[in-house]
BALOBA-1460 file (C-alpha; in Angstrom, 3 decimals):
// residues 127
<rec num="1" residu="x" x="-100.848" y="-47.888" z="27.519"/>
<rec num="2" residu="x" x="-100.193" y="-43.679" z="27.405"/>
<rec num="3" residu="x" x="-98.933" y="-43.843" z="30.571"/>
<rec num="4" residu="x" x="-96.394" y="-46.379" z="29.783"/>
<rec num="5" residu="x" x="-95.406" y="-44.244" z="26.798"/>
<rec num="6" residu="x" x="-95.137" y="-41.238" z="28.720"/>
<rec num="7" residu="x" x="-92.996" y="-42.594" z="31.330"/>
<rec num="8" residu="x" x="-90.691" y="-44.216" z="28.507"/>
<rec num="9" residu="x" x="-90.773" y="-40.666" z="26.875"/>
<rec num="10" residu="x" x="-89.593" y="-38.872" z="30.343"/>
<rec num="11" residu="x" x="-86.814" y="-41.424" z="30.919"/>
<rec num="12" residu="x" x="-85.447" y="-41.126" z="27.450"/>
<rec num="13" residu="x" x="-85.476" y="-37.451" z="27.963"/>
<rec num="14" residu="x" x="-83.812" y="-37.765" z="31.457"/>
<rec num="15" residu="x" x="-81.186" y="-39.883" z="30.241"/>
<rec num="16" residu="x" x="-80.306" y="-37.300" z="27.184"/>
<rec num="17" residu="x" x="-79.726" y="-34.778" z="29.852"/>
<rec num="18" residu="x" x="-78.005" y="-36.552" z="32.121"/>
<rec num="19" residu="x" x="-75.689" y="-37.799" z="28.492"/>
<rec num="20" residu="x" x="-75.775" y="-34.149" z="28.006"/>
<rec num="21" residu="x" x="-74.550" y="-33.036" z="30.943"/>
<rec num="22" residu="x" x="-71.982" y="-35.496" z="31.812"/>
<rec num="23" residu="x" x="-70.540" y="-34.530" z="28.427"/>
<rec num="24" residu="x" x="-70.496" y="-31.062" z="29.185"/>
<rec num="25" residu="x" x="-68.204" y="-31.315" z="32.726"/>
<rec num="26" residu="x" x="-65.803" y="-33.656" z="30.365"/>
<rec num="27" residu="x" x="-65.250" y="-30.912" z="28.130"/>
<rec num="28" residu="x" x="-64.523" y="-27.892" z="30.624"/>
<rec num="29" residu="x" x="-61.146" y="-28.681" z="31.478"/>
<rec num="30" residu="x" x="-58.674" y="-25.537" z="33.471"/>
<rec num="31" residu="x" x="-56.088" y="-26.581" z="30.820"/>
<rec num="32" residu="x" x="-56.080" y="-25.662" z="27.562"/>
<rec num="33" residu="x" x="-53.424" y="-26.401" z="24.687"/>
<rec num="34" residu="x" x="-51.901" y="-23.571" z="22.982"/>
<rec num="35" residu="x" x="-48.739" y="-23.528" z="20.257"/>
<rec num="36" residu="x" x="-46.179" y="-21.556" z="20.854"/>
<rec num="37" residu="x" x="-43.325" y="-20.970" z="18.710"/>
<rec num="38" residu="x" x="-40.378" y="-23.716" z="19.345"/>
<rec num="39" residu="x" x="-42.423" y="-25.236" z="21.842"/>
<rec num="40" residu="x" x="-45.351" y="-26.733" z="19.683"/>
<rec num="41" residu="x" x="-48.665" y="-27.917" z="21.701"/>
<rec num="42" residu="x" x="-47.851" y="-26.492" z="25.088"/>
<rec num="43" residu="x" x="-50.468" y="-27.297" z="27.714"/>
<rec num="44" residu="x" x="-51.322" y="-23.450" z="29.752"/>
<rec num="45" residu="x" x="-51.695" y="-24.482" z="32.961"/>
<rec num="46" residu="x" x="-52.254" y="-21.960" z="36.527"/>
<rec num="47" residu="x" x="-49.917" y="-21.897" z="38.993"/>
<rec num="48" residu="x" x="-51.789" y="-23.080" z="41.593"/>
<rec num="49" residu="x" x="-52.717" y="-26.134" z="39.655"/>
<rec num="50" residu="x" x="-48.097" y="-27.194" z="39.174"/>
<rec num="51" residu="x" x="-47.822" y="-26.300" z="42.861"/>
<rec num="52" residu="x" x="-50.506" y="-28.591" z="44.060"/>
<rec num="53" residu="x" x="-49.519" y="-31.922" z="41.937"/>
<rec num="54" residu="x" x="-46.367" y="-31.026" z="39.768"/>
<rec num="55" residu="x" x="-46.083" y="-34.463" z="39.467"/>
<rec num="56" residu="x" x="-49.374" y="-34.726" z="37.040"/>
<rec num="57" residu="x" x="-47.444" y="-31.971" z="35.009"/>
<rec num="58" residu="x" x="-44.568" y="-33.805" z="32.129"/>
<rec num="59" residu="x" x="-43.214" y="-32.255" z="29.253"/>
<rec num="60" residu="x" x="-43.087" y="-28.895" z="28.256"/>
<rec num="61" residu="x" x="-46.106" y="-26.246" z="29.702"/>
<rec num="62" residu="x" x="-46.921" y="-23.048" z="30.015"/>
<rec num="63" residu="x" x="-47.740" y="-21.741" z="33.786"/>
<rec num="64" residu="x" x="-49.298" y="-18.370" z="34.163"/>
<rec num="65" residu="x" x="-49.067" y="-16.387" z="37.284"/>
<rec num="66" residu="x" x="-48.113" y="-13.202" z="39.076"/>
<rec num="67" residu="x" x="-44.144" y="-12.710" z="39.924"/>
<rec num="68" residu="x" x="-43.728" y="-11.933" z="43.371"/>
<rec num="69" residu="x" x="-40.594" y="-11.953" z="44.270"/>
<rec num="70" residu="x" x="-36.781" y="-11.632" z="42.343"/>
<rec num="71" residu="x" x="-33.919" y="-13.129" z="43.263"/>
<rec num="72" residu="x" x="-31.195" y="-12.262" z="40.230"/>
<rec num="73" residu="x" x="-28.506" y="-13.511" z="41.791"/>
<rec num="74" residu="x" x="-29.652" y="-17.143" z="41.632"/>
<rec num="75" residu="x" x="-30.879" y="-16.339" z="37.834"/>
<rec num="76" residu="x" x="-35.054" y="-17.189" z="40.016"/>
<rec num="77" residu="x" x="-38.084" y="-15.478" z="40.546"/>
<rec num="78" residu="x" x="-41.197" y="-16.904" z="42.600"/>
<rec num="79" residu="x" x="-44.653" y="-17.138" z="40.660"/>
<rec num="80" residu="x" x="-47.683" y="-17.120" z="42.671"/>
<rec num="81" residu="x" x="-51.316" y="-16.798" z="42.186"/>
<rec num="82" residu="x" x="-53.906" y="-14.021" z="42.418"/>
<rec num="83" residu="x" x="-54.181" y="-14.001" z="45.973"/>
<rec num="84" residu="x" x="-50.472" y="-15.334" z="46.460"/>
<rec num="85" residu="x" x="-51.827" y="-18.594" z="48.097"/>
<rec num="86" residu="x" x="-48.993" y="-20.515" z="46.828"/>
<rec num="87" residu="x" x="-45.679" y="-19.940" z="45.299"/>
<rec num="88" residu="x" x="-43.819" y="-21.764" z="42.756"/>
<rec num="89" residu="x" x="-39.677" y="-21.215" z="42.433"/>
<rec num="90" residu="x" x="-38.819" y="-20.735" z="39.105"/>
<rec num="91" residu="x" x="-34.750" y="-20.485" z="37.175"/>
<rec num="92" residu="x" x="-34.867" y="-18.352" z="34.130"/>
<rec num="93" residu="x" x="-31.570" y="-17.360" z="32.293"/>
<rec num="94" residu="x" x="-32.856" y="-14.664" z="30.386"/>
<rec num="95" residu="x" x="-33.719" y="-11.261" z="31.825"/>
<rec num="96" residu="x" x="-35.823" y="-11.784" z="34.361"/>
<rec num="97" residu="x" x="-39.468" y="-10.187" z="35.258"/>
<rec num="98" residu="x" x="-40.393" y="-7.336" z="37.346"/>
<rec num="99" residu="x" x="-42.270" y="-7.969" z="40.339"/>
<rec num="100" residu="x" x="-45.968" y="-7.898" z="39.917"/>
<rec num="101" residu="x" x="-46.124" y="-8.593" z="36.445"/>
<rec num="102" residu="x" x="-48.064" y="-11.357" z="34.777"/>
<rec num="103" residu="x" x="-46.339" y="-13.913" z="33.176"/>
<rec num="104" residu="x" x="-46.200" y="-17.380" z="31.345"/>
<rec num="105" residu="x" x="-42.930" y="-19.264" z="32.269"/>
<rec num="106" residu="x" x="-42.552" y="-22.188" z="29.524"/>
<rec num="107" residu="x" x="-40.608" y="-24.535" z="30.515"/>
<rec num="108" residu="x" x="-40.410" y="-28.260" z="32.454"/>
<rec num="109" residu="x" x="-40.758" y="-29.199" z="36.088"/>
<rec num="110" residu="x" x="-37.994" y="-30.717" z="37.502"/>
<rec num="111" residu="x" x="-36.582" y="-31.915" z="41.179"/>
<rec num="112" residu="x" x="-33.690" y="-29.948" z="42.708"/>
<rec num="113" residu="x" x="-30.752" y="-31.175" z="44.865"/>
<rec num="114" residu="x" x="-32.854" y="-31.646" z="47.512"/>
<rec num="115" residu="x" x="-35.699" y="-33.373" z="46.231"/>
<rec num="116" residu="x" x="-37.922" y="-30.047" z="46.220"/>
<rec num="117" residu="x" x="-40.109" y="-29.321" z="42.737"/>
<rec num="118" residu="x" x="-38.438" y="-26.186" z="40.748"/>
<rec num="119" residu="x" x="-40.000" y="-24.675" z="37.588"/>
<rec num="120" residu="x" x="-37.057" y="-24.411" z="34.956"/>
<rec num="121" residu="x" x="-38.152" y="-21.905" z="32.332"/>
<rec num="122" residu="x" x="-36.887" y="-21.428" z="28.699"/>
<rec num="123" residu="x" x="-39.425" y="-18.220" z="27.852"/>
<rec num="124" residu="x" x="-41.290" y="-16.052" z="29.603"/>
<rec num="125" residu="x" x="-44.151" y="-14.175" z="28.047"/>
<rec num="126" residu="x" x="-45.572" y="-11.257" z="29.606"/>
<rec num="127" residu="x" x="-49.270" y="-10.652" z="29.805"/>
């Protein structure tokens, strides 16, 4: 009879941690919601994450990154990661960044001419 408790007593507590747990990976998500003002709730979002499904990214967001290249001309600048593993083309109207400073672009992604992804941005915020 003791042993049966104590193996109902090491489930239950193996099955709390496992509840635990799971509920714990749920709740770390890379995004995080933030409000900005004339944008609302904007999802923050990293680079990397747009470029790799910018599909999985509607509405209004903020992506943070590292501008690493300027091309004024065309009103764009490229944002990139850390280690510039990818690159995402971005349009901004307003004055655009320096290279090698941190931004958040807010904004909406959207297909160009040629079917290729393109961040357009409304505001940038510098970091």
């Amino acid at each position: 009879m003791k042993r049966r408790a104590f193996v109902t007593a090491i489930a239950a507590i193996v099955l709390i941690g496992v509840g635990f747990g799971a509920y714990l990976l749920a709740s770390k998500s890379p995004q995080h919601r933030i409000a900005v003002e004339g944008f609302g709730k904007t999802t923050l979002v990293a680079v990397d994450q747009v470029v790799n499904d910018p599909e999985k990214f509607t509405g209004l967001i903020g992506v943070n990154g590292s501008v690493s290249s300027v091309d004024e001309s065309k009103s764009m600048f490229t944002l990139g990661c850390e280690d510039a593993c990818v690159l995402m083309p971005v349009r901004f109207d307003g004055q655009l960044p320096k290279v090698g400073t941190d931004v958040t672009a807010f904004g909406k992604i959207q297909k160009n001419e040629q079917g290729k992804f393109l961040f357009v941005a409304k505001e940038l915020a510098t970091k």
